[in-house]
N, C-alpha and C positions, 0 to 999 in steps of 0.2 A: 504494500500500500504506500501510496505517497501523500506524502504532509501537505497540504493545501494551504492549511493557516485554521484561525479561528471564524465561527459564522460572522463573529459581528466585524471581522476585519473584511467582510468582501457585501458591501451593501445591497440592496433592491435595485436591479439593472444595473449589474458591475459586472467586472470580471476580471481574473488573474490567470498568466502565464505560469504555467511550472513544468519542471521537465522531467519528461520519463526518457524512455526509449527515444520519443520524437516528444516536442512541445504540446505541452495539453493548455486547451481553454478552460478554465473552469466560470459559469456564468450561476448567477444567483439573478432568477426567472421568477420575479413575483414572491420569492420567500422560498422557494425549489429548483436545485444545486441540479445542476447540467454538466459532462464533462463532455468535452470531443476534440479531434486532432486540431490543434491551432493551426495551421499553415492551409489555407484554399485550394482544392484540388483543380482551379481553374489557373490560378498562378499564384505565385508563391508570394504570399501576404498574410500577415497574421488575424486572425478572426478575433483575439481577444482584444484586436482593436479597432473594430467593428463596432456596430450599433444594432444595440437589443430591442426586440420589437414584439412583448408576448414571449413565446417560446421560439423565436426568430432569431438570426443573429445574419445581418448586410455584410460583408466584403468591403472593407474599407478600399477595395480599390478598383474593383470593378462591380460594386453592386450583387456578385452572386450573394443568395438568400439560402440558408443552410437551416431546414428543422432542428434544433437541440435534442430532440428527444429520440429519432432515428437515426440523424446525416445524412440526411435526403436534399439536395437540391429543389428547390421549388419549381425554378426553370435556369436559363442559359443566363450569363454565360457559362459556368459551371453543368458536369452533367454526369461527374461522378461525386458519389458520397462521400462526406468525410467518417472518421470510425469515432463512437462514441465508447464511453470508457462509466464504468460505474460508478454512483459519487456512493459514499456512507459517509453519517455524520455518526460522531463519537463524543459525548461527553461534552457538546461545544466546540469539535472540530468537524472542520472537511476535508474526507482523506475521498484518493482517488484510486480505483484499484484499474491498471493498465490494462487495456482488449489487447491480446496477442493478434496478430494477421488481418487479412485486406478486411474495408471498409462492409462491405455486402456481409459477410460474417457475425459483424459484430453485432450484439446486442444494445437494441435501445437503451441509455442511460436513465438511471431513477433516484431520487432519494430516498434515502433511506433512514430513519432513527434508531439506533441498535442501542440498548441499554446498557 
C-alpha cells in the first residue's frame, strides 16, 4: 500500500501526485477518494492537474475527460483508458493499493472505511 497522506490534507475537489510503479492521481470527489494513473493516455500530461468535475477529471492539456471510477474516456481526444488503483482509508488516512497490468484489466477504484 502507498501512503497518500491524511483525509483532511487532500480537500473537496483536490488532488495529489504520488508514486508507485508509474504516478498515481489520487482525487477526493465530493468527500470519495479516487485513484488512477496520473499521466493521459492521449499524451503525456498529468491528470492530477487537471480539473474535477463530479466524478470527472479534464486533461489539462488537451481537454480528454477520464471517468474516476472506471478510466474510461468519455470521448476523443483520448480513446484508451487510464488504470485505476484502489483507495482505503485507515484510521484518517488515504492509502493506495497499486493495479498491476494494462488499463482494460483493472478494476474500478472505491472507497473504502476499514476499521
Amino acid at each position: 500500500m502507498i501512503l497518500v497522506g491524511a483525509v483532511s490534507e487532500i480537500p473537496v475537489g483536490e488532488s495529489v501526485r504520488v508514486q508507485g510503479q508509474v504516478a498515481i492521481a489520487v482525487f477526493n470527489a465530493d468527500g470519495e477518494f479516487y485513484a488512477i494513473d496520473d499521466t493521459c493516455t492521449h499524451q503525456d500530461a498529468s491528470l492530477s492537474d487537471g480539473w474535477l468535475e463530479g466524478c470527472a477529471v479534464e486533461c489539462p492539456l488537451h481537454a480528454a475527460c477520464f471517468d474516476l471510477r472506471t478510466g474510461r474516456p468519455s470521448g476523443p481526444p483520448a480513446k484508451k483508458p487510464v488504470r485505476t488503483h484502489e483507495v482505503v482509508l485507515v484510521d484518517g488516512y488515504v492509502y493506495v493499493h497499486e493495479t498491476i497490468g494494462a488499463a482494460a484489466e483493472a478494476a474500478p477504484a472505491f472507497a473504502e472505511e476499514v476499521a
